[in-house]
Each structure stands twice: as structure tokens, then as C-alpha cells.
MMTF fields as JSON, N, C-alpha, C and O atoms, coordinates in Angstrom:
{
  "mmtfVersion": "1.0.0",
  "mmtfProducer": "UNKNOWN",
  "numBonds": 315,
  "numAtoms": 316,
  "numGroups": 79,
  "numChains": 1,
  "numModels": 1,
  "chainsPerModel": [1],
  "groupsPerChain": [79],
  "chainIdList": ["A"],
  "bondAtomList": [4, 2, 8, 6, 12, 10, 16, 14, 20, 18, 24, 22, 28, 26, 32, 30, 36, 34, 40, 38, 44, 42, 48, 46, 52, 50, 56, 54, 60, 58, 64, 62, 68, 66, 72, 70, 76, 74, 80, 78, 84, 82, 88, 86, 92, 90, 96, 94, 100, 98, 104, 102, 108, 106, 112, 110, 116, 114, 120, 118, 124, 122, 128, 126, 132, 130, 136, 134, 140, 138, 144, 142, 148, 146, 152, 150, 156, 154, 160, 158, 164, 162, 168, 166, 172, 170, 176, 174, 180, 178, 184, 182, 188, 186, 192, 190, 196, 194, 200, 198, 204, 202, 208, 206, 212, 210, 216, 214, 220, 218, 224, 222, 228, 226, 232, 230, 236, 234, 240, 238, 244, 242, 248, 246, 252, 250, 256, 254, 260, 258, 264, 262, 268, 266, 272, 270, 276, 274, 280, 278, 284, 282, 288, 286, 292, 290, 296, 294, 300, 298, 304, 302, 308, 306, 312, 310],
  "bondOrderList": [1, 1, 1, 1, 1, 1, 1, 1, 1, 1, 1, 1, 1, 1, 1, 1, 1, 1, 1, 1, 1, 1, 1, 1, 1, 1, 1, 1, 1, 1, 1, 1, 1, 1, 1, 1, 1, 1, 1, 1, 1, 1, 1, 1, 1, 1, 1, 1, 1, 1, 1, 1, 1, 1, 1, 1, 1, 1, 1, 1, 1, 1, 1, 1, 1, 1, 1, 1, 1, 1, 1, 1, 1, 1, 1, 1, 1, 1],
  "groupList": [{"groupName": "UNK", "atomNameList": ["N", "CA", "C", "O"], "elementList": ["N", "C", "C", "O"], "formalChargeList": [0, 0, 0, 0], "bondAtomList": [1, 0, 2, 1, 3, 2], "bondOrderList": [1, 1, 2], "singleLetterCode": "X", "chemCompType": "L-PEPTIDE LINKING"}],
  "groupTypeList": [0, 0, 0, 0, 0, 0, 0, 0, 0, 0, 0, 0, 0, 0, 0, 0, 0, 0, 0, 0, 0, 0, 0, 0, 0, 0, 0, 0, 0, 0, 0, 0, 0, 0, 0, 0, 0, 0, 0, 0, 0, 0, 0, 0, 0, 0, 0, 0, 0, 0, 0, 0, 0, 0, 0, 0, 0, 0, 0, 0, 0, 0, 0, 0, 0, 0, 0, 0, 0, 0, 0, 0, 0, 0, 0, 0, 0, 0, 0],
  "groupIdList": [1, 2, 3, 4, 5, 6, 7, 8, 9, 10, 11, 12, 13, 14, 15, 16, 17, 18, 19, 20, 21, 22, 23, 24, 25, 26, 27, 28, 29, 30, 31, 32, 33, 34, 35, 36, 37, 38, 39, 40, 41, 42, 43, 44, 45, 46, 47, 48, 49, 50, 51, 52, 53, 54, 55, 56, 57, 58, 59, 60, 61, 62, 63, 64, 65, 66, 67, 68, 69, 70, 71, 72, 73, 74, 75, 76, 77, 78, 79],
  "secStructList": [7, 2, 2, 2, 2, 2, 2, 2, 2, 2, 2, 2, 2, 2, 2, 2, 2, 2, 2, 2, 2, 2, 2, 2, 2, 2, 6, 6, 6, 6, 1, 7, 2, 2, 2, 2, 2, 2, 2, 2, 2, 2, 2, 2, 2, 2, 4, 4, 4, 7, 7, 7, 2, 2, 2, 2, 2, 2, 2, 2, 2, 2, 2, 2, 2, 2, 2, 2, 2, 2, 6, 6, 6, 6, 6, 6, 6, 7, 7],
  "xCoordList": [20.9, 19.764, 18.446, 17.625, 17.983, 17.415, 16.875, 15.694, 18.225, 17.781, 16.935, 15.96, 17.242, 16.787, 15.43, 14.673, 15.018, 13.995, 12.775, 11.675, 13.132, 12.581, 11.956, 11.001, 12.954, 12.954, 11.991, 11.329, 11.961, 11.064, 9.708, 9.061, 9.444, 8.542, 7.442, 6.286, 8.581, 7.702, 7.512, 6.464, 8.188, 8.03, 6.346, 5.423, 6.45, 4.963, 4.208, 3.542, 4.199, 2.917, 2.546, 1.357, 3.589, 3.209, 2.796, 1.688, 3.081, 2.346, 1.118, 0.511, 0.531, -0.849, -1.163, -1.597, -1.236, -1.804, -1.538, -2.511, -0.791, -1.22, -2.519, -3.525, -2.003, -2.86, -4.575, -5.552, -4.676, -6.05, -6.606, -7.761, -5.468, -5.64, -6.326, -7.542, -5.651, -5.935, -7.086, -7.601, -7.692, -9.212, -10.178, -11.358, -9.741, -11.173, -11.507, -12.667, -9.958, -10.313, -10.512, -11.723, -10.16, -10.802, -12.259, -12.97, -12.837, -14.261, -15.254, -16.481, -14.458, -15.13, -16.012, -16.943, -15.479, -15.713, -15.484, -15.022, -16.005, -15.999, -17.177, -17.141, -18.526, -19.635, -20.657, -21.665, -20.767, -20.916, -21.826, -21.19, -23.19, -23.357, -23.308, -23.238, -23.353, -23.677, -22.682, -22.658, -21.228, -19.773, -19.187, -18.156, -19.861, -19.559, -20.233, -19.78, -21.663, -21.926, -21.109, -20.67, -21.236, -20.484, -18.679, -18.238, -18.109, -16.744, -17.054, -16.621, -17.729, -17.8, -18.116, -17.559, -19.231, -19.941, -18.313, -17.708, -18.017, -16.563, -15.492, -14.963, -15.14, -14.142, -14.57, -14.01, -15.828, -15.829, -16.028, -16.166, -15.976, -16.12, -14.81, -14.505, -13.85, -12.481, -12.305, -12.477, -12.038, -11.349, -11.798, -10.97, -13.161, -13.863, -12.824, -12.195, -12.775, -12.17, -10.282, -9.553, -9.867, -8.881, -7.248, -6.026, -8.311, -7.496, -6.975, -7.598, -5.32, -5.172, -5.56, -5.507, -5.918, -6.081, -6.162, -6.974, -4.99, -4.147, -5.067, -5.996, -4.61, -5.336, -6.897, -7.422, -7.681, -8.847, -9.214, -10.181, -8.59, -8.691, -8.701, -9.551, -8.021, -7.05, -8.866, -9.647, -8.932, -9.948, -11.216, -11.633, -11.841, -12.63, -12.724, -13.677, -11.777, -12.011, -11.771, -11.883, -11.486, -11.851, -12.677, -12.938, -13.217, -14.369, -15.957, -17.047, -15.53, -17.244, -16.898, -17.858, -15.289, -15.049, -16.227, -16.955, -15.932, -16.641, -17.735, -18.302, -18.545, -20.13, -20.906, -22.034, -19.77, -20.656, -20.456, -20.99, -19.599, -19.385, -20.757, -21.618, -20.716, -21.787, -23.028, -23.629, -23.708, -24.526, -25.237, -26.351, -23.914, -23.914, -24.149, -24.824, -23.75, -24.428, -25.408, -25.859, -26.216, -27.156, -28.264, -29.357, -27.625, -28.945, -28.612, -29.694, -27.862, -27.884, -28.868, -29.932, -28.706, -29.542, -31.032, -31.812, -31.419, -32.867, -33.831, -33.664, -34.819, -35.404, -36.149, -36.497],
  "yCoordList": [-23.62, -22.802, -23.579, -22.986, -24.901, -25.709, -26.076, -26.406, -26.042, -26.566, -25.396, -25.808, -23.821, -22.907, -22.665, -21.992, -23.087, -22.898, -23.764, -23.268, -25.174, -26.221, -25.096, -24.375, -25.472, -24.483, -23.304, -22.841, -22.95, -21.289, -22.101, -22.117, -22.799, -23.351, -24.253, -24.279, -24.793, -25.616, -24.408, -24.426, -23.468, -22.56, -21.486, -21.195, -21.227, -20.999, -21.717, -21.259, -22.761, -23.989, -23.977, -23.943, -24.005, -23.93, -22.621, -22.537, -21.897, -20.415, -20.092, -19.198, -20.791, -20.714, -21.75, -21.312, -22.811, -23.633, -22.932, -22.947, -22.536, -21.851, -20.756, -20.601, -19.971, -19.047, -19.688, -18.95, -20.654, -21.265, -21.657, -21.519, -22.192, -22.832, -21.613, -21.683, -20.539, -19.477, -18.738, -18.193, -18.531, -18.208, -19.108, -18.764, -20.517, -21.082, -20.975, -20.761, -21.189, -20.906, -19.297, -19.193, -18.478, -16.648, -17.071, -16.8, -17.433, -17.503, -18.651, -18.611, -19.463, -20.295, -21.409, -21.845, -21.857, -23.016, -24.486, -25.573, -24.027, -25.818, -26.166, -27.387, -25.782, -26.394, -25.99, -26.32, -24.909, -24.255, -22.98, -21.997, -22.784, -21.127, -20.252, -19.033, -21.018, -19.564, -18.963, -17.743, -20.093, -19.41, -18.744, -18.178, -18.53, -17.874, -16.76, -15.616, -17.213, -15.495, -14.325, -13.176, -15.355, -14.313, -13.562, -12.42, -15.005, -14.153, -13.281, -12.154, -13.423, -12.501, -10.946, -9.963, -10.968, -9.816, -9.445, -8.423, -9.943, -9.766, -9.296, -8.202, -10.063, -9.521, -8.045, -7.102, -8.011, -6.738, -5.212, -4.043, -5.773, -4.695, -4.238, -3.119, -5.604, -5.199, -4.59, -3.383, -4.826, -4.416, -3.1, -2.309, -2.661, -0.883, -0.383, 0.672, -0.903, -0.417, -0.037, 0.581, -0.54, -0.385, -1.568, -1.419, -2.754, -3.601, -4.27, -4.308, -4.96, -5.755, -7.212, -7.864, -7.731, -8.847, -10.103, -10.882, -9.886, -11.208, -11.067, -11.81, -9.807, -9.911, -9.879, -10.536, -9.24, -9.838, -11.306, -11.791, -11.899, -12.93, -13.637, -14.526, -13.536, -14.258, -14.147, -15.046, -12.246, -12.4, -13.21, -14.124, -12.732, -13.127, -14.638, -15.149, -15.207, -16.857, -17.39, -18.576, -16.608, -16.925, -16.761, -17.354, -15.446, -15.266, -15.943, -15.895, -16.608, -16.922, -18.548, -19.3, -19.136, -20.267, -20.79, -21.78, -19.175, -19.633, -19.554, -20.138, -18.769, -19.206, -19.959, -20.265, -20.49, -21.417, -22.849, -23.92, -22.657, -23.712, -23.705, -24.583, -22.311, -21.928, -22.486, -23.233, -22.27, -22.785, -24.348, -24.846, -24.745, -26.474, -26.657, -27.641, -25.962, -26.637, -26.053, -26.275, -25.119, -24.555, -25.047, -24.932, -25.944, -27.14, -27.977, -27.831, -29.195, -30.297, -29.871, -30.489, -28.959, -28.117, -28.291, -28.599, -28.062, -28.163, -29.216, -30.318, -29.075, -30.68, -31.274, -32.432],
  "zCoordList": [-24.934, -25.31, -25.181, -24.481, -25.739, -25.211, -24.296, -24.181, -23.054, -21.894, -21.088, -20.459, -21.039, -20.833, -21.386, -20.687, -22.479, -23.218, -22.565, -22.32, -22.307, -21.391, -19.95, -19.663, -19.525, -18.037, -18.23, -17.301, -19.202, -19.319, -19.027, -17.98, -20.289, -20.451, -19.153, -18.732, -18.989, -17.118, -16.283, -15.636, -16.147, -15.32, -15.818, -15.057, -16.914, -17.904, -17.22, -16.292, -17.52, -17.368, -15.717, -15.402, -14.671, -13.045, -13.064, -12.533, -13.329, -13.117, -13.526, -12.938, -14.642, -14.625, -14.026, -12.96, -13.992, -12.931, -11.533, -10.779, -11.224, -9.433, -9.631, -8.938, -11.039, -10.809, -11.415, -11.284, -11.852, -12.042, -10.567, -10.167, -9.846, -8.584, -7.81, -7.633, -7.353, -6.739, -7.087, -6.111, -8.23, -8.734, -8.591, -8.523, -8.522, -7.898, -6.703, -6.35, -5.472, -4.096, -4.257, -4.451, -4.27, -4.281, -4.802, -3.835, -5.504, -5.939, -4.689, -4.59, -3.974, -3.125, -3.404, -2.727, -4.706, -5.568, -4.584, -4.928, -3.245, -2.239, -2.408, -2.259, -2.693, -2.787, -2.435, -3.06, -1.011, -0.82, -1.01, -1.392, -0.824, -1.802, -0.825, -0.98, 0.537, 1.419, 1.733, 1.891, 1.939, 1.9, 1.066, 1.428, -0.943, -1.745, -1.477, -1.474, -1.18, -1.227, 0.148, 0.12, 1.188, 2.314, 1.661, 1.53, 1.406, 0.647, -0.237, 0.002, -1.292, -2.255, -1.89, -2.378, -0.832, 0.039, 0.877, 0.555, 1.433, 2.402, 1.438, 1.629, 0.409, -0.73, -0.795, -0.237, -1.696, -2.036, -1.003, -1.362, 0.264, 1.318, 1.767, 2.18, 1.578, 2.313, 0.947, 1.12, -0.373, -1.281, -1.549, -2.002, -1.316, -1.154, -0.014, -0.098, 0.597, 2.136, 1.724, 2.5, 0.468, 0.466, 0.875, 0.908, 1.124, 1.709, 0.381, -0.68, 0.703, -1.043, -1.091, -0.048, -2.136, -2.02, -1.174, -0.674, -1.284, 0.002, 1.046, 1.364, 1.634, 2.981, 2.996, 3.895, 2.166, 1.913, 1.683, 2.27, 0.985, 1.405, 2.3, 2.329, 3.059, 4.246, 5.277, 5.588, 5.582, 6.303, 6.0, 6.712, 4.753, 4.188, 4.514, 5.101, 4.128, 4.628, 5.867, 6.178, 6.464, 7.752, 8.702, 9.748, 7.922, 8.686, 8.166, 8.735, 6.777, 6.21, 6.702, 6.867, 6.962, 7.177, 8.352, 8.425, 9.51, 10.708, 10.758, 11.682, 9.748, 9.476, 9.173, 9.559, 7.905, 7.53, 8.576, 8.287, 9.819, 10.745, 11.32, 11.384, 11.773, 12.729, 12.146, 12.918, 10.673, 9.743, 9.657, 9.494, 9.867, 10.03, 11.655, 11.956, 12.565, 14.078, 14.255, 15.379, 13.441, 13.541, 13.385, 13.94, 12.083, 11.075, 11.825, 12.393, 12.737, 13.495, 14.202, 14.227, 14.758, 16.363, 16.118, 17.019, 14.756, 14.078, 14.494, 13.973, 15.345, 15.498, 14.706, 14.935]
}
């Protein structure tokens, strides 16, 4: 009974830690403001649109990933 009780317990504790993990990347907590604001703007368009999470995400960061790339050779480019 013990040993099960253990086991519950670690299993508790990794599950909020993933899910702490997963709300800072969904919020775009890298440093970032222009990549938070684009996800956040992108989140909430796919998620109006009907899309679930996940895959809002998925796009969402990939597509503000490539902006804010674009952002940074934009500012080198600057004379």
C-alpha cells in the first residue's frame, strides 16, 4: 500500500511540473516580446478559428519562430 502511495505521489509531482513546463513555453517566456506578442496574436486566431491547442501551438511557433528570425537579419542588415 505504501509502495503504491509513493508511486501516486511522484507521478503527482511530474505532472505538474510538465504542466508548469508547458505554460511557460505556450506563453513564450524565451525573452523575447515580439515573439510573445506574435504567438499570443496567432494563439488566439487559430483558437477563434476553432483549432485545439496542440496544433495551435505547433503553428503558432513556428510561424512567430520564423519572424522573429527574419527580425534579427533584419536588425544585422541595419547600417
Amino acid at each position: 500500500m505504501a509502495g503504491k502511495m509513493s508511486v501516486a505521489i511522484v507521478l503527482m509531482c511530474f505532472m505538474v511540473l510538465v504542466a508548469a513546463v508547458q505554460l511557460s513555453q505556450a506563453h513564450g517566456d524565451d525573452g523575447s516580446s515580439s515573439y510573445k506578442v506574435c504567438f499570443m496574436k496567432c494563439f488566439d486566431f487559430f483558437k477563434a478559428s476553432g483549432l485545439g491547442n496542440s496544433l495551435s501551438e505547433i503553428k503558432c511557433d513556428q510561424k512567430c519562430s520564423e519572424f522573429e528570425k527574419f527580425e534579427q537579419i533584419l536588425e544585422k542588415l541595419k547600417p
